[in-house]
N, C-alpha and C positions, 0 to 999 in steps of 0.2 A: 504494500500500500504506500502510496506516496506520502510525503510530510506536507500536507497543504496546512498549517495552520498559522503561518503567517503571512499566508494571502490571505486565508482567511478571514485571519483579524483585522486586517487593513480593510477588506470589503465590507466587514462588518461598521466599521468606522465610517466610512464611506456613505452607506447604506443607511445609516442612523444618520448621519448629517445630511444627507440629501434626500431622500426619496419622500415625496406628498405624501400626504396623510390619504390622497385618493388611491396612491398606489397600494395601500395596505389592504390584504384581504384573505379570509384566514378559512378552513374547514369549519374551523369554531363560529366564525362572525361572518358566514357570509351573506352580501345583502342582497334583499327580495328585488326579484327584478320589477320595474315599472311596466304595469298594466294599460294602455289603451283603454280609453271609454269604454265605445266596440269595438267589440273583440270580432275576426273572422276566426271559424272553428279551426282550431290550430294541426300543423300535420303534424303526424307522428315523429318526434324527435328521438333521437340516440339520448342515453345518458351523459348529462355533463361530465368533462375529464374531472377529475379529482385533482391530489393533490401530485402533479407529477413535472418530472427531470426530462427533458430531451438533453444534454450537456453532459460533458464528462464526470459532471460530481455536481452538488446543489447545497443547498444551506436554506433554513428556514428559522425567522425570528422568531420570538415567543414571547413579546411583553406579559407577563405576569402578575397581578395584583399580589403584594407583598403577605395580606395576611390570606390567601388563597393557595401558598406556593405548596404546602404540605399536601393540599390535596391534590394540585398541577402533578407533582410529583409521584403520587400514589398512583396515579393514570400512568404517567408513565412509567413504573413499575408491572402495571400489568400489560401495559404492550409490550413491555418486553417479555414476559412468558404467552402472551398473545404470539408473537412471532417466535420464540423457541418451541413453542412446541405446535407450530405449525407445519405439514407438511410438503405447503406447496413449493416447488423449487424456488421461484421468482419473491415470496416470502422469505426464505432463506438465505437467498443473496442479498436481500435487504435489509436482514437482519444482520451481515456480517459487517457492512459498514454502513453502519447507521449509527451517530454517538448523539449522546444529547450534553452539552456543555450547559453549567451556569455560570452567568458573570457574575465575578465577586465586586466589581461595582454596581449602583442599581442605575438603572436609564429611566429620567426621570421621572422618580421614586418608584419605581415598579424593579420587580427581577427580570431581567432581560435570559430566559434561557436559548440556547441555539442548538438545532438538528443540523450536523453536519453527515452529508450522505458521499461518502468517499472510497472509492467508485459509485456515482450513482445508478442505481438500475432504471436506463434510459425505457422509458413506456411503462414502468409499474406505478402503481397507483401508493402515494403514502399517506392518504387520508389514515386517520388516528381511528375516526369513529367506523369507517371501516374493516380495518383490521382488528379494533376491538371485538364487531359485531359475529366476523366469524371466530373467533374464538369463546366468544362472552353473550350468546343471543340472550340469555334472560337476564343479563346483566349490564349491558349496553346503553340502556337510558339511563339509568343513575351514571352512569362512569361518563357515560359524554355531559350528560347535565355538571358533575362537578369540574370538569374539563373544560366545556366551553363558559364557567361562569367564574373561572380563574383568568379568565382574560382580560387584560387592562384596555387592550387594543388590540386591532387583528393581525392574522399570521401573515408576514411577507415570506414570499419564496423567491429565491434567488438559481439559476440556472449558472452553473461556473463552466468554462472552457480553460483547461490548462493551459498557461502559454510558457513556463520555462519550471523543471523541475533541478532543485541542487539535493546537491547530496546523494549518496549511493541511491542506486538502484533497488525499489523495494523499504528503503527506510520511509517509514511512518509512526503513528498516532500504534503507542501498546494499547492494548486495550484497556476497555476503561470501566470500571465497575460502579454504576451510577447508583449512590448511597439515595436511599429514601428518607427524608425528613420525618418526624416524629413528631 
């Protein structure tokens, strides 16, 4: 795995300094499309994409309400036995490089956590509440209810293309064992 996490950090800087508040938008907080007065009966559409990577690797912000993070966290704790003990390939691979980072500074006053997806799995889907839902069907609306109501703001995703890697070949990010809040 590569060591991307000082591009990272930089994007993330970036990202936080620039990007509209229009541009935020999250599995958690997404908003209701606008309706036409009349309506013509609408033709049958595909499902909208979720939460997904075309790029060689991706990142997703996670503004977090500070006295909410215990529970932001306890979700993600069961995603991640949501995805270990999933069988499907494409699950699997996203389960191997998928980290979730928190920042030890807060962005303004919320906890800023980030999903860094490296290698991304270009076409998999990483909605939360989905991947909750097959592993946790009778449990899935409570866990996305405390999940998406941990949100200060909504999820930005960001699509990375690698443009220079240092360092041997193969050095990366050990893995990382994301401690659950108490």
């Amino acid at each position: 795995m590569r060591s991307t996490l000082t591009l990272l950090a930089l994007a993330t800087v970036v990202m936080l300094n620039a990007a509209p508040a229009s541009a935020v938008a999250s599995d958690a907080q997404q908003p209701a499309a606008q309706q036409p007065a009349a309506q013509q009966p609408a033709a049958p559409q595909a499902a909208p994409p979720g939460r997904v990577f075309g790029a060689d690797a991706g990142m997703m912000f996670n503004p977090i309400k500070p006295e909410l993070a215990a529970d932001f966290e306890m979700v993600m704790g069961k995603l991640k036995e949501a995805l270990d003990k999933n069988q499907d390939a494409t699950r699997q691979q996203q389960a191997k490089s998928w980290k979730v980072f928190k920042a030890q500074e807060p962005m303004q006053g919320n906890v800023l956590y980030v999903f860094i997806m490296d290698p991304a799995v270009k076409g998999a889907d990483y909605s939360v509440a989905k991947i909750l839902a097959e592993a946790f069907p009778t449990e899935v609306q409570a866990l996305y209810q405390k999940y998406s109501a941990a949100y200060a703001g909504g999820q930005s995703l960001i699509n990375l293309t690698l443009v220079q890697a240092f360092g041997p070949a193969g050095a990366g990010l050990e893995e990382v064992q994301f401690p659950v809040s108490k």
